[in-house]
N, C-alpha and C positions, 0 to 999 in steps of 0.2 A: 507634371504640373498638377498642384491640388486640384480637386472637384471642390463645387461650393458646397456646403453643408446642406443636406435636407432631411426633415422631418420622416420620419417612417410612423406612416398611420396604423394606431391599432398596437404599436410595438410595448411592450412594458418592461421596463427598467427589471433586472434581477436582483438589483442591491434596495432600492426603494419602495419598488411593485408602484410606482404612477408610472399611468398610461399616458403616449400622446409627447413623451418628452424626451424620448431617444433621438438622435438626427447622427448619420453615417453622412461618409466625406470620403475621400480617397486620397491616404496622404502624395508626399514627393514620391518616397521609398514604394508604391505600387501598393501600397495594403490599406485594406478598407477599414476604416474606424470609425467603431461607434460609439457615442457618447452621451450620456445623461445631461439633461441643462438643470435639472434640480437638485441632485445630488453630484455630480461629480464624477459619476462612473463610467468608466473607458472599457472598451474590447478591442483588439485590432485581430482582422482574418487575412494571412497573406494569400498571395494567389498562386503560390507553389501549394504541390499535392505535398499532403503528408504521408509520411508512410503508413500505408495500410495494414491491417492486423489480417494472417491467413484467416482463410474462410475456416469456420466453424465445422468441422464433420458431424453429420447429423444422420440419419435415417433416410433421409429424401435424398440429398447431395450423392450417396456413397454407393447406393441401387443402381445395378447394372442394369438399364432399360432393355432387357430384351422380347419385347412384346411385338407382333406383326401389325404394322402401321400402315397394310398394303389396304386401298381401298377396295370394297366389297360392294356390287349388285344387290339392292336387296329388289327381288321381284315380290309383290302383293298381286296373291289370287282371289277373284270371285268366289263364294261362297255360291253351292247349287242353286239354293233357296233366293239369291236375289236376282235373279233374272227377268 
């Protein structure tokens, strides 16, 4: 079943650039459609995952963490002089 169309505040057209005039709906077919009422412009986003592109290998991702994560006591000693 369609949703009723409503307005998304703040949203701006990418064909026109006015604000205020986009309004999304949810057609039969389960996908969200958005629409311009001054121009004309349509988007539809389905609700299936797209395929995702692998992660990017970087410097951070590829770092074998071998650092000791064990937690440590710190003791804080008095100083002679403040007694």
């Amino acid at each position: 079943m369609a949703s009723p169309k409503r307005f998304i505040a703040g949203a701006v057209c990418p064909r026109c650039a006015e604000m205020d005039k986009i309004t999304m709906f949810t057609d039969d077919a389960g996908e969200q459609v958005r629409e311009c009422v001054a121009c004309g412009y349509t988007d539809a986003l389905s609700d299936l995952e797209q395929p995702s592109a692998p992660e990017l290998e970087t410097r951070v991702n590829k770092r074998d963490n071998e650092d000791d994560h064990t937690v440590k006591q710190v003791v804080f000693f008095k100083a002679g002089s403040e007694d």
